[in-house]
C-alpha positions as CSV (number, residue, x, y, z in Angstrom):
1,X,103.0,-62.8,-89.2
2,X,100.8,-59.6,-87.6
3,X,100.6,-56.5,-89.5
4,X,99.9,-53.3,-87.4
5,X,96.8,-50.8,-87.5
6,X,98.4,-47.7,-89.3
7,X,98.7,-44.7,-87.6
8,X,97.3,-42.1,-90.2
9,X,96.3,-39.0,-88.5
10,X,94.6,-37.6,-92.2
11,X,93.2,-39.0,-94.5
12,X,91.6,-37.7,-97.9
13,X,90.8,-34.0,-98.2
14,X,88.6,-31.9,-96.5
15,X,85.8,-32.1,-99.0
16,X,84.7,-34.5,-101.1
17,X,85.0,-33.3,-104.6
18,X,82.4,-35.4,-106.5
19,X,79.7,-33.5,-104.3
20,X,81.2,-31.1,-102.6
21,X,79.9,-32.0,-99.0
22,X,82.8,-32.6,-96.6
23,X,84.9,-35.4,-96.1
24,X,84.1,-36.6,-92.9
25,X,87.1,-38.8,-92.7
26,X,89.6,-36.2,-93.9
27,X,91.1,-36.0,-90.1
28,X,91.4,-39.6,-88.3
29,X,92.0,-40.0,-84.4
30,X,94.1,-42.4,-83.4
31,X,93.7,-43.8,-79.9
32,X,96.6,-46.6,-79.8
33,X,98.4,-49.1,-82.0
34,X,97.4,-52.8,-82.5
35,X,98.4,-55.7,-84.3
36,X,95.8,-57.5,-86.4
37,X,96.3,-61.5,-87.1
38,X,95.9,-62.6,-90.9
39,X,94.8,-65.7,-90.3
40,X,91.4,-63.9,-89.6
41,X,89.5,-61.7,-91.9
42,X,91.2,-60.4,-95.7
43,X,91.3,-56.9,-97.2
44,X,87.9,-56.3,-98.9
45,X,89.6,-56.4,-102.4
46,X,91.1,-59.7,-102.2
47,X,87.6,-61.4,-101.9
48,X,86.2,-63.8,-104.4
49,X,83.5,-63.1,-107.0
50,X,81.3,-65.4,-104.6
51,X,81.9,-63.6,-101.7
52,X,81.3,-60.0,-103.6
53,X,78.1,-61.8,-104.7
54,X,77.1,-62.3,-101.5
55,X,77.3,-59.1,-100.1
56,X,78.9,-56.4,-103.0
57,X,77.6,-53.3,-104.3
58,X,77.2,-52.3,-108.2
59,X,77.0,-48.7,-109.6
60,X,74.5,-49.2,-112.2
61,X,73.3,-46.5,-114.7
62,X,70.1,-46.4,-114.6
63,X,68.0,-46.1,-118.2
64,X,64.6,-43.8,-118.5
65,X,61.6,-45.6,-118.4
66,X,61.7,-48.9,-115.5
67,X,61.0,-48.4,-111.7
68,X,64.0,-48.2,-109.8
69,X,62.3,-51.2,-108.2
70,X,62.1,-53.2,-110.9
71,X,66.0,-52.3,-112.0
72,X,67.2,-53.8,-108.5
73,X,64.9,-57.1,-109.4
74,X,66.4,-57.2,-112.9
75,X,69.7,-57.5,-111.1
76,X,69.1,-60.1,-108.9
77,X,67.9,-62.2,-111.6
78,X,70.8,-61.7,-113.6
79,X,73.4,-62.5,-111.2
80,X,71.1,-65.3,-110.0
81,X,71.3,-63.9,-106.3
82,X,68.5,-64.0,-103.8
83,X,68.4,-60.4,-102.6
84,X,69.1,-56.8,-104.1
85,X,67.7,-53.8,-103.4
86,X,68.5,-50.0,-104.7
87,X,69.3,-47.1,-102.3
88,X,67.7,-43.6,-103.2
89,X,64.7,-44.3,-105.7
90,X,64.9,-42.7,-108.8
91,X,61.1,-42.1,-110.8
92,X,60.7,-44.1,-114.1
93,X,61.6,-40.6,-116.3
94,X,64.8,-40.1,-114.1
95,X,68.2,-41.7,-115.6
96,X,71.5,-42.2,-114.1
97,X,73.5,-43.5,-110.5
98,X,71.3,-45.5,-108.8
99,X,73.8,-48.1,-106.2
100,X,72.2,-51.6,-105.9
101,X,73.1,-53.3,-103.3
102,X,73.9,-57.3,-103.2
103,X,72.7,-60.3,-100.9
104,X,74.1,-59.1,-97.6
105,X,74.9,-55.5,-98.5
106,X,71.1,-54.9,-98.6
107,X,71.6,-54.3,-94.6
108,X,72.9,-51.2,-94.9
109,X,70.8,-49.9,-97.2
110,X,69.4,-47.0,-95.6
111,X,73.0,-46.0,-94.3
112,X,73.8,-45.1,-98.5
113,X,69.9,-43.1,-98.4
114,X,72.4,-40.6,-96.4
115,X,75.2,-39.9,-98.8
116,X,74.7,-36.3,-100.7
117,X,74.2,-36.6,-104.3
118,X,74.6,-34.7,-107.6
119,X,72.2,-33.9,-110.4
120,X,72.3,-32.7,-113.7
121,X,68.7,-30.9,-114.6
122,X,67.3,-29.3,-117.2
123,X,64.8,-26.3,-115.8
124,X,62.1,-25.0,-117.9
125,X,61.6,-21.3,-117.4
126,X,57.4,-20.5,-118.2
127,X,58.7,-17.4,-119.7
128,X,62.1,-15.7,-120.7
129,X,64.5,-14.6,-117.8
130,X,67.3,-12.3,-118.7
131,X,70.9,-14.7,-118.1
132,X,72.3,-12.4,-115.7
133,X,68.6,-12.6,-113.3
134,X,68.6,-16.3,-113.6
135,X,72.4,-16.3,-112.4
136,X,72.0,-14.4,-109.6
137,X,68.3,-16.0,-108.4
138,X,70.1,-19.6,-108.7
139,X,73.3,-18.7,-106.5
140,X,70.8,-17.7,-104.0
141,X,69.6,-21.3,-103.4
142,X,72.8,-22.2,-102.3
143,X,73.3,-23.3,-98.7
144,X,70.6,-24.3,-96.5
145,X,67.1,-24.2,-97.8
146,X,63.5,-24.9,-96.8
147,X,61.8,-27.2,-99.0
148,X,58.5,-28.9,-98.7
149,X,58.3,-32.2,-100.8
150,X,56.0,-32.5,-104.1
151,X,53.0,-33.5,-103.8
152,X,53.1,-36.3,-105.3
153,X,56.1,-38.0,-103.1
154,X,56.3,-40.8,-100.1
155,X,57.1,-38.7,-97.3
156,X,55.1,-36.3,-95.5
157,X,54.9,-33.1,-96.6
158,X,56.4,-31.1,-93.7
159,X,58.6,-28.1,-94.2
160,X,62.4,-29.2,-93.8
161,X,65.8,-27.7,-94.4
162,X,67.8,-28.9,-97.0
163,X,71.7,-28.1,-98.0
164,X,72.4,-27.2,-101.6
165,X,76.1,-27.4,-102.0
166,X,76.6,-25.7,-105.1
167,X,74.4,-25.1,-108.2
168,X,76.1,-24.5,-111.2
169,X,75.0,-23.1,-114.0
170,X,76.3,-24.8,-117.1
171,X,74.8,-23.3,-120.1
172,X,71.1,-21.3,-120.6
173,X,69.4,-20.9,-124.1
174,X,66.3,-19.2,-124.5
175,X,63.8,-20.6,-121.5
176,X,66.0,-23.5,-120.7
177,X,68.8,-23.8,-117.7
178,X,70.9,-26.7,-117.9
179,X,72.5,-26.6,-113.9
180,X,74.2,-29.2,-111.9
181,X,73.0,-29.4,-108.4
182,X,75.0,-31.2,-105.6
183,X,72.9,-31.4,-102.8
184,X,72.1,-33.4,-99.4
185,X,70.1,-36.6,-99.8
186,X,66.0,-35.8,-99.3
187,X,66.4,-32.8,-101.9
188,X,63.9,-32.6,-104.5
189,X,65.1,-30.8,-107.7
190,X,62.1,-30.8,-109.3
191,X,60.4,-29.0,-106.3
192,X,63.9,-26.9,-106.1
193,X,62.9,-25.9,-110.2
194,X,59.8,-24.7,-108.9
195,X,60.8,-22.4,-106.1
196,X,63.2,-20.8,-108.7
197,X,60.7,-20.7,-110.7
198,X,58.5,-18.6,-108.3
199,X,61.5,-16.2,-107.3
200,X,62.2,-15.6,-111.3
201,X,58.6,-14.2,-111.5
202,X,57.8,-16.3,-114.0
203,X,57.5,-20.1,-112.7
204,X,59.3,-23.0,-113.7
205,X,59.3,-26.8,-114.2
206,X,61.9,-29.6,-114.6
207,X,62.0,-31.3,-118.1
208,X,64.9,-33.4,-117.4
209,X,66.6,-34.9,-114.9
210,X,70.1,-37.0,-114.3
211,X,71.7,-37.9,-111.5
212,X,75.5,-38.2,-111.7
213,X,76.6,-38.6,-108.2
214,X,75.2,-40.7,-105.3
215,X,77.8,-40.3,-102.3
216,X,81.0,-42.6,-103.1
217,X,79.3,-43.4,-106.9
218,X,79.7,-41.2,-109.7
219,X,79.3,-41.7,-113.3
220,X,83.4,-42.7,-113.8
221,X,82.7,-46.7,-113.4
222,X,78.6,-46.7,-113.8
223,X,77.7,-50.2,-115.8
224,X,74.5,-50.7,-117.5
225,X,72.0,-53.5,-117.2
226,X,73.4,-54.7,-120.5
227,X,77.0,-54.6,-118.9
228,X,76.4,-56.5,-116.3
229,X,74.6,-59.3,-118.3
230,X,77.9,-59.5,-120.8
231,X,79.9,-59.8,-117.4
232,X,77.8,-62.0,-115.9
233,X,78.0,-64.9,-119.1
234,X,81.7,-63.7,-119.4
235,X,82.2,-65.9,-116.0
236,X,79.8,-68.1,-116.3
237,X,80.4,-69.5,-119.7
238,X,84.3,-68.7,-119.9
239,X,85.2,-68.6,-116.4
240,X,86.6,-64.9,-117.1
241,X,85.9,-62.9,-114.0
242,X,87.9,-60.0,-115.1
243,X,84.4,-57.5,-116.2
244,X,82.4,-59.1,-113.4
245,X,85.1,-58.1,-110.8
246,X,85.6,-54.6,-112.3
247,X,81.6,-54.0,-112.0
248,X,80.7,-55.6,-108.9
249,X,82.4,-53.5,-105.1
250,X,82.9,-54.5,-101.9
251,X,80.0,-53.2,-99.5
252,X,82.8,-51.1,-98.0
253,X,82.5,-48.7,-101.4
254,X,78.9,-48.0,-100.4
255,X,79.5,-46.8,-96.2
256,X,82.7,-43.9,-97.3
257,X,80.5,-41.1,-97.1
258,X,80.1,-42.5,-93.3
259,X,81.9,-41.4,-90.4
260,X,84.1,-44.4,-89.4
261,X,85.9,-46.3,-86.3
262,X,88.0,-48.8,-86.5
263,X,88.2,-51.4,-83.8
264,X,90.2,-54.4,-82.0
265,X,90.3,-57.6,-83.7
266,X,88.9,-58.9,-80.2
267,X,86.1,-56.9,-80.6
268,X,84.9,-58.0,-83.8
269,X,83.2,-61.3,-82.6
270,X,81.3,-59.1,-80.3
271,X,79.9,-56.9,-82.5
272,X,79.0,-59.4,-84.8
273,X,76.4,-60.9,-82.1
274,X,75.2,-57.6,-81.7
275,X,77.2,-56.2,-78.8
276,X,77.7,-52.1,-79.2
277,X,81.2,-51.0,-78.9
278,X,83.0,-50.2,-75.9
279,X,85.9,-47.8,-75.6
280,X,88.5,-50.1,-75.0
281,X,88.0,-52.0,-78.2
282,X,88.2,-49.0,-80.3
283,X,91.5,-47.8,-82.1
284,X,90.8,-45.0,-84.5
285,X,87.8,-42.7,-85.5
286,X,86.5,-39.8,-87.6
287,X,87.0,-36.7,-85.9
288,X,84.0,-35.1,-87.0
289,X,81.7,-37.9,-85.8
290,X,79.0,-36.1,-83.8
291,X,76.5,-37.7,-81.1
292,X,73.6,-39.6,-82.6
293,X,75.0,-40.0,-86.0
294,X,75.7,-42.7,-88.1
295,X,79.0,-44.3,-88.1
296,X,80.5,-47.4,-89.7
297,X,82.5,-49.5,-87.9
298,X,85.8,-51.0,-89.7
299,X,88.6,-53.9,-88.4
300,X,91.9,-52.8,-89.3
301,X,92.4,-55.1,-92.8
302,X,89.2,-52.5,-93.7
303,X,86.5,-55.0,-93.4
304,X,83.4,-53.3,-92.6
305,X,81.9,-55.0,-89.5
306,X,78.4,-52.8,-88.5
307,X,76.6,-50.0,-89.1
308,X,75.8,-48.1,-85.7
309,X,75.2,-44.5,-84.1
310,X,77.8,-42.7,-82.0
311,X,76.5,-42.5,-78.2
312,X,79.5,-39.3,-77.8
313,X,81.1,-36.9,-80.1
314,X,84.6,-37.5,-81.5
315,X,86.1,-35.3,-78.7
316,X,84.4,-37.3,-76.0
317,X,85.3,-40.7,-77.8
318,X,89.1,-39.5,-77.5
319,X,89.5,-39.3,-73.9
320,X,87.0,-42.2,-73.1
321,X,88.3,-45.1,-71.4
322,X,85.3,-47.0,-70.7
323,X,81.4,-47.0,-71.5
324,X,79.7,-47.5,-74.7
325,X,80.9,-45.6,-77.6
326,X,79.0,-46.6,-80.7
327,X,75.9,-48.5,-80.5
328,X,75.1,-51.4,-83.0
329,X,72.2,-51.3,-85.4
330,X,73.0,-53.0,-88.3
331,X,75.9,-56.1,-88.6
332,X,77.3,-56.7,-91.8
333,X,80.0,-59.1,-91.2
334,X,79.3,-63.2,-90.6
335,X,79.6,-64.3,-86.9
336,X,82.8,-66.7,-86.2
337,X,85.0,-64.5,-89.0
338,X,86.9,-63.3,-86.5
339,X,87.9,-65.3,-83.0
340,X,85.9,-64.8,-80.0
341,X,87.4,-62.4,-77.8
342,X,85.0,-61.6,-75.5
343,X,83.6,-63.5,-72.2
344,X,80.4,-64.6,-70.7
345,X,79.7,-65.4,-67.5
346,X,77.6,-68.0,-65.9
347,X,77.4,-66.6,-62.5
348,X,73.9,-65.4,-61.6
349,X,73.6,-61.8,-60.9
């Protein structure tokens, strides 16, 4: 029995409400209609532990005082798994959401460095600001921002521009602001206290930090290292999978904050050799994917297949018949998953 590729034309809302950056899959394109064979392939949440193992995210809550480093290698021991890594370090003092990816999953890494994220800080003003000033001086490092990172960071320290999408202020007493800050990824809040510390008059440091929100991860379903241990012997020692399960996602959780196109189960083979996608093979897409950006490419049970970045815009993708579309950097999914639909040829050239 086939099941066919749905024909949603939106999807979501038009911003994502843990952040507040946009929902770049609230509007979906769809180019034609196509049936997908279940023998091949299985909906991301009908996979087994193994397979989540293998390549499965966890939203773990960071605790104060470890490396984020050492957090993803306390994970990998734990689960007994060869590979983990973490995506968007947080410094020893900093608590909170910090994804680690699984086996696999550790691919696309880089492609969860992009999601926006959300803070809760505690700002230390040098000397006391009247509420109302501190109000008004915060709501004006909303939007896009220059920002030059700390000092003490690992990137260069070039002047960039940053997107603060809100900035709340949740409660001030004497010279300390307690704000939540959802902001694109690269922001540094501890550099953002100190440039509203120098429009105050007065200065300002950070004294505490929290992050609540990393993209698709917020602080809802976060599990501690402690958690996951309890899981972990829950399966191992009474075959209960149940916590496990509930703590470990598919990789699919991790790339939403992506743009995304959804292709041909005849493409799929392709793609996982390497091949970028051509027009034909593609069925549906994100219409606010923009040239050079990175999109994740889906089959049509969900499955993520690659991470890759779109040669056109959406508007160009539409009308495109032929040519390359989106071109493959990272493959996520296993060669031979789905049947080879795609043919070489012998004949010299």
């Amino acid at each position: 029995m086939n099941t066919t590729h749905p024909t949603d034309t939106n999807i979501g809302t038009d911003t994502d409400t843990d952040t507040g950056a946009p929902d770049v899959n609230a509007n979906i394109i769809v180019k034609a209609q196509c049936e997908t064979d279940p023998r091949y392939g299985c909906a991301p949440e009908h996979r087994s532990i193994e397979e989540l193992l293998q390549c499965g995210v966890i939203n773990l809550d960071k605790p104060r005082g470890p490396t984020s480093h050492e957090v993803a290698s306390w994970v990998k021991k734990v689960l007994h798994i060869r590979r983990a890594g973490h995506s968007g370090t947080l410094d020893p003092k900093v608590t909170g959401i910090l994804p680690v990816m699984l086996g696999d999953a550790t691919k696309v890494v880089k492609a969860l460095l992009l999601a926006p994220k959300e803070y809760v800080c505690l700002m230390h003003l040098h000397h006391p600001v009247p509420k109302g000033a501190v109000r008004e001086i915060c709501a004006e490092f909303t939007g896009k921002i220059y920002q030059r990172p700390p000092i003490k960071s690992a990137v260069k320290r070039n002047l960039r521009v940053r997107t603060i999408y809100y900035l709340r202020i949740e409660e001030i007493e004497g010279d300390y602001v307690l704000a939540t800050v959802g902001c694109e990824a690269g922001t540094y809040i501890r550099k953002l206290c100190h440039d509203i510390g120098i429009a105050t008059g007065t200065g300002a440091s950070m004294a505490e930090l929290r992050r609540t929100g990393a993209g698709p991860f917020d602080e809802s379903d976060a599990v501690t290292l402690h958690d996951l241990c309890d899981a972990y012997a829950g399966w191992k020692d009474d075959g209960d999978e149940t916590m496990l399960r509930s703590m470990v996602h598919p990789v699919e959780r991790g790339l939403t904050h992506l743009p995304k196109v959804v292709i041909r189960d005849s493409a799929v083979d392709a793609i996982c050799h390497g091949a970028s996608l051509a027009a034909p093979g593609m069925l549906s897409l994100s219409a606010r994917i923009k040239k050079g950006e990175t999109v994740s490419v889906y089959t049509q049970k969900g499955e993520a297949v690659s991470v890759g970045t779109a040669t056109m815009a959406a508007s160009e993708m539409q009308g495109c018949k032929s040519g390359i579309v989106v071109r493959t950097d990272r493959v996520i999914m296993k060669a031979g998953t789905y049947p080879k639909g795609w043919i070489t040829s012998d004949k010299p050239r």
